[in-house]
N, C-alpha and C positions, 0 to 999 in steps of 0.2 A: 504494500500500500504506500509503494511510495511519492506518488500523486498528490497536491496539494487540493485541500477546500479551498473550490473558489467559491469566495463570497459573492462575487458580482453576477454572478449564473444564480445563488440556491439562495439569497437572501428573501426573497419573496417566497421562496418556498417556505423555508424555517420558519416565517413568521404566522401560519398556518394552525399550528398546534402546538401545543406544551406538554410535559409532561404532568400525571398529577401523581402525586405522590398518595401512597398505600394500595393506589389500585390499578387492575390492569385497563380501568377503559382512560382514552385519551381524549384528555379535552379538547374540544375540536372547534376550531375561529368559526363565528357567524359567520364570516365572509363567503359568499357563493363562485368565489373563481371569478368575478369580474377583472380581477388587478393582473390575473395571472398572464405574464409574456414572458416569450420565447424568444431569445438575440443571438442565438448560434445558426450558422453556415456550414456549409459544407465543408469550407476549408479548416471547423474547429471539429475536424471528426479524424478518424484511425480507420486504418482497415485492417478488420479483426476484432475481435474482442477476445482480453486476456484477462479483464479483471478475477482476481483468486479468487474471492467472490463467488465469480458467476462467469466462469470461462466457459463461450461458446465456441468451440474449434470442430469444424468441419467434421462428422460423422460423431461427433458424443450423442451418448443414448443413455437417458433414466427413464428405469420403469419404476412408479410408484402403484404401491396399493394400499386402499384400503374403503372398509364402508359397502364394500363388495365389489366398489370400483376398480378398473385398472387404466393408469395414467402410463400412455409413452411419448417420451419429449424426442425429439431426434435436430439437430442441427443441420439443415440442407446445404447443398452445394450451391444451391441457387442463391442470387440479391433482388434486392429491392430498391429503386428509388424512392426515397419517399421526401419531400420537400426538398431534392435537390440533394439527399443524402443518401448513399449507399450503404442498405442496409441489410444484417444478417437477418436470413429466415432461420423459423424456427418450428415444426410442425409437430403440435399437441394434441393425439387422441385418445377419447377416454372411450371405455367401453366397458359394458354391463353383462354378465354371466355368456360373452362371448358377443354380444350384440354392440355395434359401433353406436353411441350415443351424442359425441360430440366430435367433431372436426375443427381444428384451428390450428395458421398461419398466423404467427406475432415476429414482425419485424424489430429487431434490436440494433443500437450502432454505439459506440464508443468515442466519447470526446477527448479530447487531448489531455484531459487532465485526469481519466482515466472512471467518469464518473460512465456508466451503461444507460442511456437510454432508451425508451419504450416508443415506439413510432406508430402503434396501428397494430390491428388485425383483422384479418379474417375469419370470422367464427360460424359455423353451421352446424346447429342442434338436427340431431334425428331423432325418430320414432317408427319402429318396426323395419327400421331399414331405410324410411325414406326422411328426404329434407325435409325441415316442420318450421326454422325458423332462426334469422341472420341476426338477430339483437344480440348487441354487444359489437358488434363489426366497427372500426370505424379507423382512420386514414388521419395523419399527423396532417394540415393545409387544408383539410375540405371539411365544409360545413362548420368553419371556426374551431375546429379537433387542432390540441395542440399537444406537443411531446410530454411525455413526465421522465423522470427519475428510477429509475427500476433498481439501482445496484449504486449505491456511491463509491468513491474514490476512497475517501476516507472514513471509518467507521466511529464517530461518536456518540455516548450513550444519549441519547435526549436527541439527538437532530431528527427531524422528520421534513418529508418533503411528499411534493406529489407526483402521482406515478405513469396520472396519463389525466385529460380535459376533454371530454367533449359533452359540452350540458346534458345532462338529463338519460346519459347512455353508460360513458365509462368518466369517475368521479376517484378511482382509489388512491388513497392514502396511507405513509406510511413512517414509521418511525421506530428507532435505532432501540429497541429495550433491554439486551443485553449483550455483553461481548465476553470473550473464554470461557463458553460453556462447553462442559461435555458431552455430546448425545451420542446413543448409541441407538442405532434400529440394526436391520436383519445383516447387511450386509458388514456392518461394524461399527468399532465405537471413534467416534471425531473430536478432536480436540480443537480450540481454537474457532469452535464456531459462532458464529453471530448471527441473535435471534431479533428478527422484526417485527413488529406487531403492525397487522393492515388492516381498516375496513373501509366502508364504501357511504359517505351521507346519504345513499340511495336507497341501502339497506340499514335503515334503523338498528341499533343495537346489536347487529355480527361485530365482532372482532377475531382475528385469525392469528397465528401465530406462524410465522414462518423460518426453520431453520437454514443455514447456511455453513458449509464447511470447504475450510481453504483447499483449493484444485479441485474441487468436487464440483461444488453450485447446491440445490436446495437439496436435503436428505428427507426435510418432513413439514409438517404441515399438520395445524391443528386447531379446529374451533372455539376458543377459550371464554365466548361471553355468546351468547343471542342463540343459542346451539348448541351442538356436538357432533362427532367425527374427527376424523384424521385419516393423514393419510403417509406412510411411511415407503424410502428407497429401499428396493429390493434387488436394482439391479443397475450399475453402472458402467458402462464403457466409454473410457476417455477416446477421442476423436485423434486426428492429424494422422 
C-alpha cells in the first residue's frame, strides 16, 4: 500500500459518513449525492489492477458459497471503455441448486495513486432459465451514473467513501471498520485482512460486512444488521 490518500479525489467522499462508536450501523450524511463529482481522466488511470487488496489479473477465479448460493467471479480478457477509461471486466455469476440466477459484467480500472474504481455494470437477473430483469445495470457518463470507490489505496480505520452514483439505482456505501484481522473460511486462514462495512440508503437498515485478504481480494461476506446470511471463499485461483 504504498500509494498515497489523495485528499483532493476522496475529500467529498469522507465527508459522507462517520463512524459511531459502540455500534456497527454507520451514521450516514443526509446528503442525497447532489455535491458528489468526479475530476479524473483517463490519463489518471493504470493498466491493470494490482491493488493487494483487490488484484484483478487476467484469469483469477473465486468461487464463493453460501445460503445455498454459488458465486463465481472470473476476471476477463476483454476491456471496456467507459468514460474514456479502459476498463477491466469482471464476470459474476451466481446460481441456485444448479440453476443460473444472476448474470453480471462490472467494469473496474485503477488510478495512479492506486485507489480501484467501480465504473458500471451489467447485470441480468433470471428465472427458470430465462431473463426477468436488468435493475441495477448502469454505465459510469450516462444518465448522470458517476464512478465510486470500490478498493482504496490506503486503508484507514474510519475513512468511508462511495462506491458507485447513479440516483435511485446503484447508491452503495462504504467504510474502513477494521484492519489485521484474522479470518479463516474453507480454503484457509488470512492474516492481515481488512474488513468493510457497506450498505445501500436504498435499502433501509442492511448493513454487510465484507472481508478482504492481501493477494487474495474478498474471502467473505456477511449480513450483520437488516438480515442474515453469508457467504464464504471456497475456491481461489490467482490469474497471469
Amino acid at each position: 500500500m504504498s500509494a498515497r490518500w489523495n485528499h483532493r479525489r476522496l475529500l467529498p467522499l469522507l465527508l459522507l459518513v462517520a463512524a459511531c462508536s459502540g455500534t456497527t450501523t454507520p451514521v450516514i450524511d443526509p446528503g442525497d449525492g447532489r455535491n458528489y463529482t468526479f475530476d479524473l481522466g483517463p490519463a489518471d488511470f493504470v493498466s491493470g489492477i494490482d491493488n493487494p487488496y483487490l488484484p484483478l489479473t487476467v484469469g483469477s477465479r473465486w468461487v464463493f458459497e453460501g445460503g445455498g448460493e454459488r458465486t463465481e467471479i472470473e476476471v476477463l480478457t476483454e476491456t471496456r471503455v467507459v468514460m474514456g477509461i479502459t476498463a477491466t471486466v469482471v464476470r459474476d455469476t451466481v446460481t441456485e441448486d444448479g440453476e443460473l440466477i444472476e448474470d453480471t459484467y462490472d467494469w473496474f480500472a485503477q488510478d495512479v495513486d492506486g485507489n480501484v474504481w467501480y465504473l458500471g455494470e451489467e447485470s441480468v437477473e433470471y428465472r427458470g432459465g430465462a431473463p426477468v430483469s436488468t435493475a441495477g445495470s448502469w454505465e459510469a457518463g450516462v444518465d448522470g451514473a458517476l464512478p465510486g470507490i470500490v478498493m482504496p489505496a490506503e486503508l484507514v480505520v474510519g475513512h468511508a467513501y462511495r462506491q458507485e452514483f447513479y440516483r435511485g439505482e446503484a447508491e452503495d456505501l462504504a467504510q474502513i471498520a477494521r484492519i489485521d484481522e484474522s479470518v479463516t473460511v474453507p480454503i484457509g486462514t488470512y492474516s492481515d485482512v481488512v474488513v468493510i462495512t457497506e450498505w445501500n440508503p436504498l435499502e433501509s437498515g442492511v448493513v454487510e460486512e465484507k472481508s478482504y485478504a492481501p493477494g487474495v481480494g474478498m474471502i467473505m461476506e456477511k449480513t450483520i444488521r437488516g438480515g442474515s446470511g453469508s457467504a464464504v471463499l471456497v475456491e481461489y485461483t490467482p490469474g497471469g
